[in-house]
C-alpha positions in Angstrom: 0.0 0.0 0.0 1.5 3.9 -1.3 1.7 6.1 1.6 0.2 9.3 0.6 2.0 12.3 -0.8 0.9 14.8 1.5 1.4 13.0 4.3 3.6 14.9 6.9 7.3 15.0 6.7 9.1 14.3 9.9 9.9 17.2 12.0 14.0 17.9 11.4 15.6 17.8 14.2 17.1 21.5 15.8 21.6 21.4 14.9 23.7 21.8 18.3 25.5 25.1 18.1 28.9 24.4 19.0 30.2 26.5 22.1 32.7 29.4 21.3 36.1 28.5 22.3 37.0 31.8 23.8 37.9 30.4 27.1 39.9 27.6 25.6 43.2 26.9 26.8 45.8 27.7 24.9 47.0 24.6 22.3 50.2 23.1 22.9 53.1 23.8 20.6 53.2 21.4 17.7 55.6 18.7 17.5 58.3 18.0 15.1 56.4 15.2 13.0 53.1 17.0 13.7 55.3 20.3 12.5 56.5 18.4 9.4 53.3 17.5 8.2 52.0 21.0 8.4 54.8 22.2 6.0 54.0 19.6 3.5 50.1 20.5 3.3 51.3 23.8 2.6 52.9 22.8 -0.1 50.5 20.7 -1.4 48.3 23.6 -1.0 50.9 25.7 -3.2 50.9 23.6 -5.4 47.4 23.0 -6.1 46.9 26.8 -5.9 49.9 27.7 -8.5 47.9 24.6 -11.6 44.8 26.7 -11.0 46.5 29.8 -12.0 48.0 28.3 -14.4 44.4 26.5 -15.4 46.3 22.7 -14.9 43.9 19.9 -14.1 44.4 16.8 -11.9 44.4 15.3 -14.9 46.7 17.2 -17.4 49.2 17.3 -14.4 49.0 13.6 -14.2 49.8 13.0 -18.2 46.3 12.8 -19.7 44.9 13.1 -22.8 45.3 16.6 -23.2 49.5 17.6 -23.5 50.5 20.6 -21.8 52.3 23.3 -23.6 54.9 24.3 -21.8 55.7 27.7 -23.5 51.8 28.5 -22.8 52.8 27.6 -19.2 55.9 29.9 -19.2 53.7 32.8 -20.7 50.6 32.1 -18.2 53.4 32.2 -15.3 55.0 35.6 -16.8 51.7 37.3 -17.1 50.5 36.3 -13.5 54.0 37.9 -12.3 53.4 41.1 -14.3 49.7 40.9 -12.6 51.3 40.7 -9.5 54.1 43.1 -9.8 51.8 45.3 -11.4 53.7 45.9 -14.4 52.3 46.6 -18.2 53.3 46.4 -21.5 53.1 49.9 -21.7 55.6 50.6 -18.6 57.8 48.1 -19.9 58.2 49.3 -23.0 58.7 52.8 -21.5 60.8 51.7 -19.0 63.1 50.0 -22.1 62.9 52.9 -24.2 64.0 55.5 -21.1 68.5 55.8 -21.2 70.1 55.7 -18.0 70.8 58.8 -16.6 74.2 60.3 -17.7 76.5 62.3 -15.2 76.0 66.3 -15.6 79.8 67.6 -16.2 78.2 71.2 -15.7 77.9 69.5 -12.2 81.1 68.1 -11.6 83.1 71.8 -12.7 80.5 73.7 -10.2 82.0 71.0 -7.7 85.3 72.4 -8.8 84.5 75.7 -8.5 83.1 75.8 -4.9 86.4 73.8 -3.5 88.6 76.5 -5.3 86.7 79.6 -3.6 86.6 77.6 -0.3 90.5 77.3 -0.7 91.1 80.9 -1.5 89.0 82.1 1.2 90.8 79.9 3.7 94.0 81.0 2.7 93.2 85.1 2.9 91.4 84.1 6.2 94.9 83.0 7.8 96.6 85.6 6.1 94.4 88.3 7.6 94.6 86.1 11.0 98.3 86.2 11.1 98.0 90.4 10.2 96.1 90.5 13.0 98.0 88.9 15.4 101.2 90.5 14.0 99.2 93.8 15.1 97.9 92.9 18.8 101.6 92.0 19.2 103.1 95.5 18.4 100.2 97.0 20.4 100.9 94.9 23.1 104.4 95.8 23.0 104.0 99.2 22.8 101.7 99.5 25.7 104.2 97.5 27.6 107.1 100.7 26.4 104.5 103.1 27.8 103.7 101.7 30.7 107.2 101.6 31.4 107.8 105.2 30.7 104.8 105.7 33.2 106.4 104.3 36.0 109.9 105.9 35.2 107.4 109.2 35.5 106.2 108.3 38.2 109.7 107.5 40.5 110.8 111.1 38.9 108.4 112.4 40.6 108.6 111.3 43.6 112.2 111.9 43.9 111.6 115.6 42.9 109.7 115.6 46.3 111.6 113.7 48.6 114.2 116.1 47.0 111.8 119.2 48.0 111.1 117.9 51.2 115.0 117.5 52.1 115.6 120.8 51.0 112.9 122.6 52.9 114.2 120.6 56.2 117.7 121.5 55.4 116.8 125.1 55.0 114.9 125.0 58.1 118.5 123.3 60.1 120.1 125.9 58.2 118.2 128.9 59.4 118.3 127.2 62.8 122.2 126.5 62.9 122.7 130.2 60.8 120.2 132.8 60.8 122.2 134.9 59.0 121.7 133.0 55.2 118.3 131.0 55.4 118.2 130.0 51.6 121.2 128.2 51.8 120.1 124.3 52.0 122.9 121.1 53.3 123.4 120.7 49.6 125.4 124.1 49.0 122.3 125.4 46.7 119.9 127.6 47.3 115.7 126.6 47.6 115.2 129.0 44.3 117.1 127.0 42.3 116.4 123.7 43.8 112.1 125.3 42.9 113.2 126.5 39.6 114.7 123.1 38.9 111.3 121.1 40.1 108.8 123.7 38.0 111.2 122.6 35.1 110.7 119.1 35.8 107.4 119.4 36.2 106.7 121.3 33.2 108.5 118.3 31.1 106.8 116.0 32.8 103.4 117.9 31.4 104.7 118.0 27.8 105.6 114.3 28.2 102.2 113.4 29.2 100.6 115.2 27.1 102.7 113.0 24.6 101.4 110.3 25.9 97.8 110.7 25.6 98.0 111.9 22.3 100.0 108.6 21.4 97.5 106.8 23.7 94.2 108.1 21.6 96.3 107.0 18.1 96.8 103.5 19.8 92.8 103.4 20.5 91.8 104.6 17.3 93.9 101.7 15.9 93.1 98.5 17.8 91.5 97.6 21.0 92.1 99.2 23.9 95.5 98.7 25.4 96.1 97.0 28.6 
């Protein structure tokens, strides 16, 4: 006896959802046979991956009854690279047709140029250094002569007034030992001419330092200041 057609189909049964495997421990490292087997399915993968690009069958690769062309192979494989590479025929033709880039020799004498001007400028640059310290030199020198003359000034003077001073107390023992000639000093002169002497002095010390200054102010205008 037929069953009928519209009888009911049996209910399907609901699919278990596997559980997530968030909380999974973490999986062992792989062993060295399990490792070796791992590289050899991706290998196999490779390879299976590199007949479909190159549109190889199970069958052509195993020697069926279609031959493979191996120069249709070799351009297949070439154009996949380009693909990949992202290459044309156009950029390849223009990258064939472009010459390699020559040397400028405009470059090369500019080059030239600049290591000449650097040269000269070094060399005026020590010239002009040794000038200068040929200068600070004589400078220093001749503040040295004038500071010398200074202090040879300066002990003239004051032996013209430890001379002024022993003539004034001389004078003074004089009038006490002889009242009778009170110019007349220990010396055998006489305080006018020992005063007409010192205003002499004095007045070339004034010419000499006014000498000085004048050569002092030529010194400044030249150089830096003397010490």
């Amino acid at each position: 006896m037929e069953e009928p057609e519209d009888a009911e189909a049996p209910a399907e049964q609901p699919k278990a959802v596997p559980e997530p495997e968030a909380m999974a421990p973490p999986a062992p490292p792989p062993r060295e046979d399990q490792a070796e087997l791992n590289i050899q399915d991706v290998k196999a993968r490779a390879c299976d991956a590199l007949h479909k690009a190159l549109g190889l069958s199970g069958g052509e690769e195993a020697g069926g009854e279609q031959s493979v062309n191996i120069e249709d192979v070799k351009a297949r494989a070439a154009g996949a690279l380009e693909k990949a590479l992202g290459v044309t025929d156009d950029s390849a033709a223009s990258s064939k047709d472009v010459p390699p880039a020559e040397p400028a020799p405009a470059q090369s004498s500019l080059v030239t140029e600049v290591q000449e001007i650097t040269r000269q400028v070094k060399e005026e640059l020590g010239k002009f250094q040794g000038e200068v310290c040929g200068q600070l030199q004589d400078l220093k020198q001749l503040s040295s002569e004038v500071r010398k003359d200074v202090e040879d000034l300066r002990h003239q003077v004051a032996e013209a007034k430890r001379e002024a001073t022993g003539s004034t107390f001389g004078a003074t023992t004089v009038t006490t030992i002889k009242p009778e000639d009170p110019l007349q000093d220990l010396g055998g002169g006489s305080l006018a001419d020992l005063e007409k002497k010192i205003r002499e002095r004095n007045e070339r010390f004034r010419r000499e330092n006014a000498a000085m200054r004048e050569e002092n102010a030529r010194l400044k205008m030249m150089g830096p200041r003397a010490d």
